[in-house]
N, C-alpha and C positions, 0 to 999 in steps of 0.2 A: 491192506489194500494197496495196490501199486497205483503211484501217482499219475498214471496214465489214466489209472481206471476211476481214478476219482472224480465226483460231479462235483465239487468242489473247485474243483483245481482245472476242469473244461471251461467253467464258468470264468474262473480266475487269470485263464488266460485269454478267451475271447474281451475279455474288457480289456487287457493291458492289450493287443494290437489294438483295439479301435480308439482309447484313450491314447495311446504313446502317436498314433498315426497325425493325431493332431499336433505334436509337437513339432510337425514340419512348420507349422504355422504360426507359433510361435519363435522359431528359430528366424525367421523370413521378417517378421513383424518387428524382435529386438533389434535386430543391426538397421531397418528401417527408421527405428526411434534414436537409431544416433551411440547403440552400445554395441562395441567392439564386439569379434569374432568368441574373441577367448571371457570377457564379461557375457555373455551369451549363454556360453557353456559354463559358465560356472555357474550361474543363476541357477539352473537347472539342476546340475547335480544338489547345491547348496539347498535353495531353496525348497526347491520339489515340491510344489504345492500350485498345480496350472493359473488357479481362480486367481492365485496373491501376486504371479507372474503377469500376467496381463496386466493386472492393476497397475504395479510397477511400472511397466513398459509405458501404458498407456498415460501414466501421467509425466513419465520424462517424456511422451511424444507432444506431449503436451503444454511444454516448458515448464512444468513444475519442478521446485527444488527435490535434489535426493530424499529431504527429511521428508515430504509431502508425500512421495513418493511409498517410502518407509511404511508409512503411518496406514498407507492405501492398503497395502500389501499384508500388512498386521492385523488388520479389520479382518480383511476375507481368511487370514490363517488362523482367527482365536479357536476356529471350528474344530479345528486338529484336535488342541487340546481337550477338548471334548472325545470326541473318539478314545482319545487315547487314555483317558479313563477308562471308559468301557471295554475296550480291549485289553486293556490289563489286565481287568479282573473277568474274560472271557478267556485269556488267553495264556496270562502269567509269564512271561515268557523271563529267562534266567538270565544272569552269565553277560554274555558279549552279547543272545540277541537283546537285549533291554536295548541298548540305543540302537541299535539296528532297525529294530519295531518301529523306534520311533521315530526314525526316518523316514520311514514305508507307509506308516500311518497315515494315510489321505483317504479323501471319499471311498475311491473303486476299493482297496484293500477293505477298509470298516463295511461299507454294505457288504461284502464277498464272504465276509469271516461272519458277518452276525447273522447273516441271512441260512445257515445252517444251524441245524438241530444237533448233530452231532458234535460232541469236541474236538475229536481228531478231523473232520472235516470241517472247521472250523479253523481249526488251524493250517491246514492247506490252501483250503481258500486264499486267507489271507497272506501266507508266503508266495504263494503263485500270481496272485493276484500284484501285492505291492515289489516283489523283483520283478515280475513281469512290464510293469508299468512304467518303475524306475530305467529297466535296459531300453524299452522301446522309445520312449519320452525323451533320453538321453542322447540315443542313436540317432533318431527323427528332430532332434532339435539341432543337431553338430549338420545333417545334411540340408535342415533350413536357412541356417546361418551361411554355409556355404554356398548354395543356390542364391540365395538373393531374391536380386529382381529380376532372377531366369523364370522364377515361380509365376512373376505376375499379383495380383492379388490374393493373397493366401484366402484370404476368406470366400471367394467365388468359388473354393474349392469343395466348401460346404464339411468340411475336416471338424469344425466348432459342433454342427446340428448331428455328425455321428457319437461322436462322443457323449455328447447329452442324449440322446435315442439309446445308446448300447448301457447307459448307467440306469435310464425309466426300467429299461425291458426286465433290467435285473432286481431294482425293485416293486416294480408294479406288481407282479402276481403275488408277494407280501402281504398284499392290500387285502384283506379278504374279508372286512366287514363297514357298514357304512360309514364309522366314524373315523379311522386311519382314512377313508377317501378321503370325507367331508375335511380333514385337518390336512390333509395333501393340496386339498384343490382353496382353502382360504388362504393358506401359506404363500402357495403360485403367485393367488389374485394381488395378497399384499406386497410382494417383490416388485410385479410387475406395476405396481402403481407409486413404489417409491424407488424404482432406479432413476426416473427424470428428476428426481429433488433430491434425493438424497447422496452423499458422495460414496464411494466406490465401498463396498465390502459390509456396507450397514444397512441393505435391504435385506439382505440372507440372516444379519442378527436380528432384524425384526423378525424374521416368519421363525427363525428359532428360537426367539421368546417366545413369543404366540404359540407356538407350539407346545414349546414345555408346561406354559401356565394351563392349558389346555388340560395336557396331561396330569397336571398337579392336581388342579380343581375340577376336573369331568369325574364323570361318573365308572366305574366300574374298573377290571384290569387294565393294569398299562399297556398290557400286552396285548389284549383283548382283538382278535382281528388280522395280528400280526404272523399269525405260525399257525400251519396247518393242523388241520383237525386229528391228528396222528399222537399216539402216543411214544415221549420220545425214548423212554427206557423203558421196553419192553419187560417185562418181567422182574423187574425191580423197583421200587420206589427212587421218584425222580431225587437229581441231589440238591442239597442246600443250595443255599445262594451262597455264590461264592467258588462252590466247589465246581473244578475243571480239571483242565488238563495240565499236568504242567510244561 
């Protein structure tokens, strides 16, 4: 299949513009907090993780020390490593892409690649999806930095509420029976009740505790709800666990 023609790799790019679009806003926001042009731009390549970026910025705007800083940014990034388990072993990837992978490995890539059934569109997904994310995020954050305070309020732009909209859309229809909602929507409620107390990067490890224990100790498949009612190896018996692509 030509990557044009892939649903995989439509998907993979319609997120990296509406994710990367938002990095205007964080470009605008960093040299606001008092980091140079070129620290700016490096966060981003280096970094590349939006959630652990803000955290960052937001507490050197804040006056906190670099370490405090650090530690914010560590919190909302343990998530990666997460992913990046499962992607390994969804993806296996060899050679020179191993650290490349895991580079790219953030939210949009891991939803993009698991949310297919297929291997090989599984793996488009997420190359489309994490270069995609990577070049836009990058470009859009070199012309926030340079804009400035041409921008005005980066946030009035509403650049933040597309980005999270274009990530639901791509997992909501996922959701396909009552208990992935019911763990969707207690997870939300708990975020949303401990970002006022809690500091930066450790509501999202609470609803992914919650979640996992969820999963750990509920009842029935893990999967149960998550993938369409389809059979995905037509005429063959599905594979091991384990087995993919390489």
């Amino acid at each position: 299949m030509k990557l044009r023609q892939s649903p995989a790799a439509k998907i993979g790019a319609s997120i990296a513009v509406a994710t990367g679009l938002y990095g205007l806003s964080f470009g605008a926001l960093a040299v606001a907090a008092g980091l140079t042009f070129w620290q700016t731009v490096a966060l981003s390549a280096l970094m590349f993780t939006g959630g652990s970026q803000f955290a960052f910025i937001g507490v050197v705007a804040g006056g906190g020390a670099g370490s405090a800083a650090f530690g914010a940014a560590t919190l909302l990034g343990v998530r990666n490593a997460v992913y990046g388990m499962q992607l390994n072993a969804l993806l296996r990837p060899t050679g020179w892409r191993r650290p490349v992978a895991a580079q790219l490995t953030i939210d949009e890539s891991a939803a993009t690649a698991s949310g297919q059934l297929d291997p090989d569109e599984r793996r488009r997904g997420f190359w489309v999806a994490g270069v995609g994310v990577f070049v836009m995020w990058n470009l859009f954050t070199v012309a926030g930095a340079l804009l400035g305070d041409a921008l005005g309020d980066p946030r009035a732009w509403g650049l933040d509420g597309a980005a999270v909209a274009a990530f639901l859309a791509l997992l909501w229809p996922r959701l396909r029976a009552r208990e992935p909602v019911a763990i969707a929507v207690v997870c939300a409620v708990l975020t949303v009740l401990a970002v006022p107390v809690a500091p930066p990067g450790v509501p999202i490890l609470v609803a992914a505790l919650v979640a996992g224990l969820w999963g750990w100790f509920g009842r029935g498949r893990a999967d149960e709800g998550l993938e369409p009612d389809v059979e995905p190896y037509p005429g063959r018996h599905a594979p091991a666990a384990g087995e993919g692509q390489g």
